[in-house]
C-alpha positions in Angstrom: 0.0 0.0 0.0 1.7 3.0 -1.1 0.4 6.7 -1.8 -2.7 8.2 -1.9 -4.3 4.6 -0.9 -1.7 5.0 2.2 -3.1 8.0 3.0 -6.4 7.2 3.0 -5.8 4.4 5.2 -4.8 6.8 7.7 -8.0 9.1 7.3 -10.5 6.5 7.5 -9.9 6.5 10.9 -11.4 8.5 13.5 -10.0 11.5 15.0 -9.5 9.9 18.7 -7.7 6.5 16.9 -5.4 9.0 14.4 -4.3 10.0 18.0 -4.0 7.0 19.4 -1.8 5.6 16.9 0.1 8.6 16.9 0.5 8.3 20.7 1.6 4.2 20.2 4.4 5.6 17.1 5.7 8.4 19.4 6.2 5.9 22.6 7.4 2.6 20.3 10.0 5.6 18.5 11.5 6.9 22.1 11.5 3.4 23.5 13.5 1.7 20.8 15.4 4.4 19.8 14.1 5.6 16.9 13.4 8.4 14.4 10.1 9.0 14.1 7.8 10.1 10.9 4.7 11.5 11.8 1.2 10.4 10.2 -1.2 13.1 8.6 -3.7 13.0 5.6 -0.4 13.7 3.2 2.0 11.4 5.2 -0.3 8.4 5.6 0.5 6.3 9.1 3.1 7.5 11.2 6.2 5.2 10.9 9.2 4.6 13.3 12.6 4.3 11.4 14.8 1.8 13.7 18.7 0.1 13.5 19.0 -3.1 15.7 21.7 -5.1 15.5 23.1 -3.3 12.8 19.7 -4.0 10.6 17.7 -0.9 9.5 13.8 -1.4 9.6 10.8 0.3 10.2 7.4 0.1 12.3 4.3 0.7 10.9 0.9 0.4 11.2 -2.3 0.1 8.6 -5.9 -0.4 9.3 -7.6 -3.4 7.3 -11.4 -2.8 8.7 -14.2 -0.8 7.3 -17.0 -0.2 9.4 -15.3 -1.5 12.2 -11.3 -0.4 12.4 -8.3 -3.4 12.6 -5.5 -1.9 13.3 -2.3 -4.0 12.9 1.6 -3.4 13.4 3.3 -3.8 10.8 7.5 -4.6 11.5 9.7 -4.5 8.4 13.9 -5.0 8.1 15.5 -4.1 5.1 16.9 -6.9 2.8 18.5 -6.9 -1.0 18.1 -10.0 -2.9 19.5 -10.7 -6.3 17.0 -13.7 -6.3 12.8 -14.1 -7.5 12.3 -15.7 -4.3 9.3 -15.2 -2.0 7.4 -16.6 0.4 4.2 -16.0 2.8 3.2 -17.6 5.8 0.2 -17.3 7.7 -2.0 -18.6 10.8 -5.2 -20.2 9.5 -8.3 -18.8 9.4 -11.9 -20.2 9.3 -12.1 -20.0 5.8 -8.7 -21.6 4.6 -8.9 -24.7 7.1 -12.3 -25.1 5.1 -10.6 -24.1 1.7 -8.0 -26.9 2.7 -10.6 -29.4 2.8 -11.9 -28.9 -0.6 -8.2 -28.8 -2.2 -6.4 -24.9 -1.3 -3.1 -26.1 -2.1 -0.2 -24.5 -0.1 3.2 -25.9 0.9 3.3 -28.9 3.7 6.3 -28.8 5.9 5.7 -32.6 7.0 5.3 -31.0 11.0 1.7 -31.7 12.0 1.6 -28.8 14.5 3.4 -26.5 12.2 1.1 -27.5 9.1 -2.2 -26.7 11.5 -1.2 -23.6 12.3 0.3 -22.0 9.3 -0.9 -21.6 5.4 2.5 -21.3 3.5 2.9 -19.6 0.2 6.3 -19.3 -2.0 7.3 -19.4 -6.0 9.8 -22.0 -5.2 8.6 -24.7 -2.4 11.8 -26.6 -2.0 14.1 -23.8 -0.9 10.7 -22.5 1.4 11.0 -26.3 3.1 14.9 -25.4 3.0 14.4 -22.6 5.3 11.5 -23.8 7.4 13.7 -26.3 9.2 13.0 -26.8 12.8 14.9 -23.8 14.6 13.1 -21.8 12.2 9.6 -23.2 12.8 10.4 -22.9 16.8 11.0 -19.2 16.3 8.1 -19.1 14.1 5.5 -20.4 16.8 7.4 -18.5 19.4 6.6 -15.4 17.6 2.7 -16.2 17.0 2.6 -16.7 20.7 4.5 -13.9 21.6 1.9 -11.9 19.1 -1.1 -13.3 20.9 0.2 -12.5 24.4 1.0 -8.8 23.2 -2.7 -8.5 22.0 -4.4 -10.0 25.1 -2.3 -7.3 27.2 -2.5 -4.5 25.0 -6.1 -5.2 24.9 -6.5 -4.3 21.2 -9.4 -6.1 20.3 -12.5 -3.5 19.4 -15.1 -3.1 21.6 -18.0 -4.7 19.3 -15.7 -7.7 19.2 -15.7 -7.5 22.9 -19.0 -7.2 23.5 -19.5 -10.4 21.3 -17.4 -12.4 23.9 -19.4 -10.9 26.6 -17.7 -11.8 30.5 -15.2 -14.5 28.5 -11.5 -13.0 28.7 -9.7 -11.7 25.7 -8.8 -15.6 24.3 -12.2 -15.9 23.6 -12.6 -12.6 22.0 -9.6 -13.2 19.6 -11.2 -16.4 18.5 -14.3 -14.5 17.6 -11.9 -11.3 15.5 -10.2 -15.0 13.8 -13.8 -16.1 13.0 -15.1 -13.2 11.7 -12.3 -11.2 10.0 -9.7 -14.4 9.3 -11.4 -15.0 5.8 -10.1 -11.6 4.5 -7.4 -11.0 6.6 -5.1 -13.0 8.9 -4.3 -12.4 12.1 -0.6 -12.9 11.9 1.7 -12.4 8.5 5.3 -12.9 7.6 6.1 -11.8 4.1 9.5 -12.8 3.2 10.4 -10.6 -0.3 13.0 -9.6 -2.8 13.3 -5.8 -0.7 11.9 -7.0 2.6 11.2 -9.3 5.8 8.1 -8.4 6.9 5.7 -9.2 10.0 2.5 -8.1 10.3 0.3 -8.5 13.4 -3.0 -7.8 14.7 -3.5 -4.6 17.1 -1.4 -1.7 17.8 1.4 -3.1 20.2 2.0 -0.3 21.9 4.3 -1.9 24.9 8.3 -1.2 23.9 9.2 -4.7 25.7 7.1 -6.6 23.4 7.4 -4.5 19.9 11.3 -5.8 21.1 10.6 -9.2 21.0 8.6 -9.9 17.7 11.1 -7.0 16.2 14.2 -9.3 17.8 12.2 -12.3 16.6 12.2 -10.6 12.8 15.8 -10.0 12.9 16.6 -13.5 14.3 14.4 -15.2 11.2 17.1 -12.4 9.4 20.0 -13.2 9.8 19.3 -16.9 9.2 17.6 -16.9 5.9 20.3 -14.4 4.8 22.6 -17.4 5.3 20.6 -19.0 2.0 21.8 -16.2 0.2 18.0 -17.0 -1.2 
């Protein structure tokens, strides 16, 4: 998403959430040291610049909702690639487990729990089995876990979708944002590009501690694909 569409994204918002993910850019940017690009109608999102470990990257944010706002956090380190090679990978939803059943073809790793979690996409399924081995499938799950415990103490799940779950804590109301939003959008995205490592993630994770440990988590799934050269 790039220009005026970018843009937009930002304005469809309400005043009072512009703010509050202007508040969440401005504390993530001061808590991991970074240089911070402030949102607007002509800016689009607000973004945090960041170097860790000697890696340059970015934070971002985008909101994938219409009547009702999603807002997810979007972390992204640079990478250059001489390579075609991409990949997706992604926690599945209502709709693809069913799509699965009637013959949505996507890449099996041969781990049952890894294969029940996670659709996996790519233009060249060897090398994608290649560098899904088992550290990298740990670090996987430990980041979709770390995801889910930033969301349940961040609290980003919208009100309607809490007033769905009624008394029930916030597990139950991210099973209900899965059930009713996973068919167009996933809860939890790694893109793995020509340019770019990318995750993406439900909810604005607005707590420095954790926006370390999926960004540490990024940078760890790196430097160890870089060593593919892919």
């Amino acid at each position: 998403m790039c220009g005026f569409l970018e843009n937009l994204n930002y304005f469809s918002l309400t005043r009072n959430l512009q703010k509050k993910v202007d508040t969440v850019a401005e504390h993530l940017a001061t808590g991991l040291n970074g240089r911070l690009e402030r949102g607007g109608f002509w800016k689009g999102m607000p973004k945090v610049d960041i170097t860790r470990k000697d890696i340059s990257g970015q934070v971002t944010f985008f909101n994938s909702g219409a009547k009702i706002p999603l807002l997810f956090t979007r972390f992204t380190v640079q990478r250059v690639s001489r390579g075609s090679f991409h990949m997706r990978i992604y926690n599945q939803g209502v709709l693809s487990r069913f799509l699965k059943k009637f013959g949505l073809r996507d890449i099996e790793i041969g781990d049952p729990n890894f294969d029940e979690l996670f659709i996996i996409k790519s233009n060249d399924p060897a090398l994608a089995k290649r560098l899904l081995d088992s550290k990298t499938r740990h670090s996987i799950e430990m980041l979709y876990e770390n995801q889910k415990t930033a969301i349940a103490e961040t609290g980003e799940v919208p009100d309607s979708i809490k007033r769905r779950a009624a008394n029930k804590d916030m597990k139950s109301a991210m099973k209900i944002v899965e059930f009713f939003f996973s068919p167009s959008r996933s809860t939890f995205e790694i893109k793995y590009g020509k340019r770019e490592l990318c995750l993406e993630v439900f909810g604005l994770i607005d707590q420095v501690e954790k926006a370390k440990v999926l960004l540490d988590g990024l940078i760890s799934l790196h430097s160890d694909w870089h060593l593919f050269r892919a």
